[in-house]
C-alpha positions as CSV (number, residue, x, y, z in Angstrom):
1,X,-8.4,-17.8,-33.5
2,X,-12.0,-17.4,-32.1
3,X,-12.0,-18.7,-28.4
4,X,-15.2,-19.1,-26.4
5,X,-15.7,-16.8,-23.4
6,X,-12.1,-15.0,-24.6
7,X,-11.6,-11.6,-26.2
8,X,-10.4,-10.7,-29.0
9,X,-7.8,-8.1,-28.0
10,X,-6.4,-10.5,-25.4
11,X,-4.3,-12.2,-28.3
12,X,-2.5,-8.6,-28.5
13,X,-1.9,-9.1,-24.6
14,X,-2.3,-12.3,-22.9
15,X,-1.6,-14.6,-25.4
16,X,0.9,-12.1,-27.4
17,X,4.1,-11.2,-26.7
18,X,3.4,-9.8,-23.2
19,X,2.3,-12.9,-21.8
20,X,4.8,-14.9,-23.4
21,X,7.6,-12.3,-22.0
22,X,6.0,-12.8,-18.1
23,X,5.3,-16.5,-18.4
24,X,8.5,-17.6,-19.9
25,X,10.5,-14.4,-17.9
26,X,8.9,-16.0,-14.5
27,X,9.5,-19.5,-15.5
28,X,12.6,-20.0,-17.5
29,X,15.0,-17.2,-16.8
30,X,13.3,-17.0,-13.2
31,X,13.2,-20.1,-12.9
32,X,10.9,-19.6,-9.6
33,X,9.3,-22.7,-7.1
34,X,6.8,-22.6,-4.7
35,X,7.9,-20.9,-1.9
36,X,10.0,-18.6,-2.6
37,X,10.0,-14.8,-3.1
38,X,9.2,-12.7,-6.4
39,X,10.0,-9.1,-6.7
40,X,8.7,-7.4,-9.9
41,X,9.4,-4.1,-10.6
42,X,7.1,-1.9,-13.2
43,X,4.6,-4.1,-12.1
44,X,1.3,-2.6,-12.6
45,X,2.5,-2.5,-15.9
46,X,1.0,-5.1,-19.0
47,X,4.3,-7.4,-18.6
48,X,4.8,-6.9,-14.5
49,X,1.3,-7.5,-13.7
50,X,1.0,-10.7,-15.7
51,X,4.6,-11.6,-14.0
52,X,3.2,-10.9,-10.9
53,X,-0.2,-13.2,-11.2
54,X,2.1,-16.2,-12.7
55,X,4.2,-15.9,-9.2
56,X,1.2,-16.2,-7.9
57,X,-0.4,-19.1,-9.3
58,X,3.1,-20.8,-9.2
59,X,3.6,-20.6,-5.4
60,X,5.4,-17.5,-4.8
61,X,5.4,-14.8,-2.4
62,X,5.0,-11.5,-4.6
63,X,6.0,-8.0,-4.3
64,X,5.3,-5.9,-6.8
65,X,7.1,-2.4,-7.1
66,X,5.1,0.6,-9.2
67,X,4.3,4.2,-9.1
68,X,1.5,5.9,-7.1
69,X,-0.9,4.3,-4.5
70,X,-3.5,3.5,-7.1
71,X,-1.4,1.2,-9.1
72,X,-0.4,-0.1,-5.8
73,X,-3.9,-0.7,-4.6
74,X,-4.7,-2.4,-7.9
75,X,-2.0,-4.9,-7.4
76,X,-2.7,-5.9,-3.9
77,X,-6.6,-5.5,-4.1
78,X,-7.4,-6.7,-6.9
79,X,-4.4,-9.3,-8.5
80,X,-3.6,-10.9,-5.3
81,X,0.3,-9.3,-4.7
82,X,1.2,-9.6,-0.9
83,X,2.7,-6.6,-0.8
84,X,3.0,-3.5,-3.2
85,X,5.7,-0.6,-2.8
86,X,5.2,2.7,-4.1
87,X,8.8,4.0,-5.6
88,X,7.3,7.6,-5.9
89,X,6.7,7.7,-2.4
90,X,10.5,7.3,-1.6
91,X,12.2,4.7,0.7
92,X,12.3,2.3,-2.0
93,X,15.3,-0.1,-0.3
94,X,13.9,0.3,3.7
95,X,10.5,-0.5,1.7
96,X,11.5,-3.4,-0.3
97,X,13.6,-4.9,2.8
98,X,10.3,-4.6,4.8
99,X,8.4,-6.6,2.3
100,X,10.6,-8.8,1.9
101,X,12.3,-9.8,5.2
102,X,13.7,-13.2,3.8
103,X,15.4,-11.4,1.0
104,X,14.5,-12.1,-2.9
105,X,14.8,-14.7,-4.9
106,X,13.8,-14.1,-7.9
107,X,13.8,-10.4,-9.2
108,X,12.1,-9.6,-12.5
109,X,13.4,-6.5,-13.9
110,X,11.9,-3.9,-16.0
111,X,13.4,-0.9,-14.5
112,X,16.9,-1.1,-14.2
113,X,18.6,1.8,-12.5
114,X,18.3,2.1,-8.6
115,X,15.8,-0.1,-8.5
116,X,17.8,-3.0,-9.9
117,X,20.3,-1.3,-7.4
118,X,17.9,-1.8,-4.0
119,X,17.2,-5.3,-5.5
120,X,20.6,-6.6,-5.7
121,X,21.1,-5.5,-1.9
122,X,18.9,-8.1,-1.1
123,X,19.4,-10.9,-3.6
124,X,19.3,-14.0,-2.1
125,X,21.9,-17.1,-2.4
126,X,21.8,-18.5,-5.4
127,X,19.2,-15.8,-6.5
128,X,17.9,-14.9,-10.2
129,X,17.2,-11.9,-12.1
130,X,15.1,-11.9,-15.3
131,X,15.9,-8.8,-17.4
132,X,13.3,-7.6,-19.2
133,X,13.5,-3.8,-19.3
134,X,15.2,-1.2,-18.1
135,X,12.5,1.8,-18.3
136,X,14.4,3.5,-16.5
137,X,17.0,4.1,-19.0
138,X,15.1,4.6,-22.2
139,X,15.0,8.4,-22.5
140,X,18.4,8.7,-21.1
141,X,20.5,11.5,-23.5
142,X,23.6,10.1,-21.5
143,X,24.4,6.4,-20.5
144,X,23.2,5.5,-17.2
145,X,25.8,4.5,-14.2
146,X,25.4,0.7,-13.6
147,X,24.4,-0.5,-9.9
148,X,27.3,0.3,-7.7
149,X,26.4,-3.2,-6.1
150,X,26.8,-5.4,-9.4
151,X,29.0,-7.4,-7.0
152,X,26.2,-8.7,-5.2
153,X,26.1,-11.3,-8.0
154,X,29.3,-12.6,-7.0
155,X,28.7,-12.8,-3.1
156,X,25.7,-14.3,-3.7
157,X,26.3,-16.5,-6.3
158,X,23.3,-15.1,-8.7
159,X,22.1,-15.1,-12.1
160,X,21.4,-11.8,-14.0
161,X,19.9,-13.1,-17.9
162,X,18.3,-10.7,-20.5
163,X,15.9,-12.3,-22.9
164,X,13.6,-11.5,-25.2
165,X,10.6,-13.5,-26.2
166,X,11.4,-14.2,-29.5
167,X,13.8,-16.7,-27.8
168,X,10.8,-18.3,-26.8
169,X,8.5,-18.2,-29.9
170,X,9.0,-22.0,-30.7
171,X,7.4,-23.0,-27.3
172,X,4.8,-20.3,-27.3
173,X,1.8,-23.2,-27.6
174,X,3.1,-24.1,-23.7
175,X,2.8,-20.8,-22.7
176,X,-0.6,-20.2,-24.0
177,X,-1.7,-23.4,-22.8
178,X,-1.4,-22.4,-19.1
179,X,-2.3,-18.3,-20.0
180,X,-5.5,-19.4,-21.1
181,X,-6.5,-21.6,-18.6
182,X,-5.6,-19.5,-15.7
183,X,-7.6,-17.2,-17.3
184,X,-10.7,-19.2,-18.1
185,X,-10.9,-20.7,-14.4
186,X,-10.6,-16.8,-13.2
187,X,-6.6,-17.3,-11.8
188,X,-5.3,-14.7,-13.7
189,X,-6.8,-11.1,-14.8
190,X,-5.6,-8.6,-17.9
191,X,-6.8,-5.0,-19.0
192,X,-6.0,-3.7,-22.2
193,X,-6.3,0.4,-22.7
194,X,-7.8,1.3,-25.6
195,X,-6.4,5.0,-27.2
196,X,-9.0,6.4,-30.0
């Protein structure tokens, strides 16, 4: 559908399946309140950045976790993260435990890996973890090792879910609802690369 002052490609995006999978990731799965803290990892990318800005908007202190200062800079500067950690850089636990001094509270995942590892070290009580992705895994010839610190669930009583959003594609109207409007009242921004 034609919407005024919306483009075109941002059904492919925003209002596709990569909003969907961050606003229903965050919301349901997440299920995140004001206050608390959101750690996103591969966020610079279409589905963590949209995560990100919905923690946002929702109350949440966010942290996003990506590679290289640029994408870094983008989240902080110009998506409103409070914090942005640069895996490449190395440190990513003393990093993460810096930015997040009160521990996490809701973790969206779309690395897996070590990543998922530093972020169960500091899962809060009764903490969630959206599982999204695990990039970190998809050109693997061999089957990666698991965290070593999968326990963390049990001492701290958290939730680790996969989804997909075709879980969610009955309620999608809800979704879009609040995508859109964020982004008409300037709340929430998207890019979209075009390849030729």
């Amino acid at each position: 559908p034609e919407l005024p002052g919306f483009p075109l490609n941002g059904h492919f995006g925003l209002l596709g399946h990569i909003g969907l999978t961050a606003y229903f990731g965050v919301t349901d799965i997440g299920k995140l309140q004001a206050g608390e803290t959101l750690v996103v990892s591969a966020a610079a990318g279409a589905v963590g950045s949209l995560a990100g800005q919905i923690g946002k908007l929702l109350g949440a202190r966010v942290v996003g976790i990506a590679g290289g200062a640029e994408k870094c800079r983008w989240l902080t500067e110009e998506l409103g993260f409070d914090a942005a950690i640069d895996y490449k850089a190395g440190g990513l636990f003393k990093n993460l435990r810096a930015a997040c001094p009160s521990g996490i509270d809701v973790y969206f995942d779309n690395v897996g890996g070590a990543t998922l590892e530093a972020a169960l070290s500091l899962i809060n009580l009764r903490g969630r973890i959206a599982v999204c992705g695990l990039i970190s895994q998809y050109n693997n010839t061999a089957p990666a090792p698991g965290p070593a610190n999968l326990g963390m669930l049990i001492v701290r009583r958290a939730r680790m879910e996969g989804f997909l959003v075709l879980d969610y594609m009955q309620r999608a109207a809800e979704a879009e609802t609040a995508l859109l409007a964020w982004y008409q009242s300037g709340q929430l921004k998207f890019r979209v690369d075009e390849v030729d």
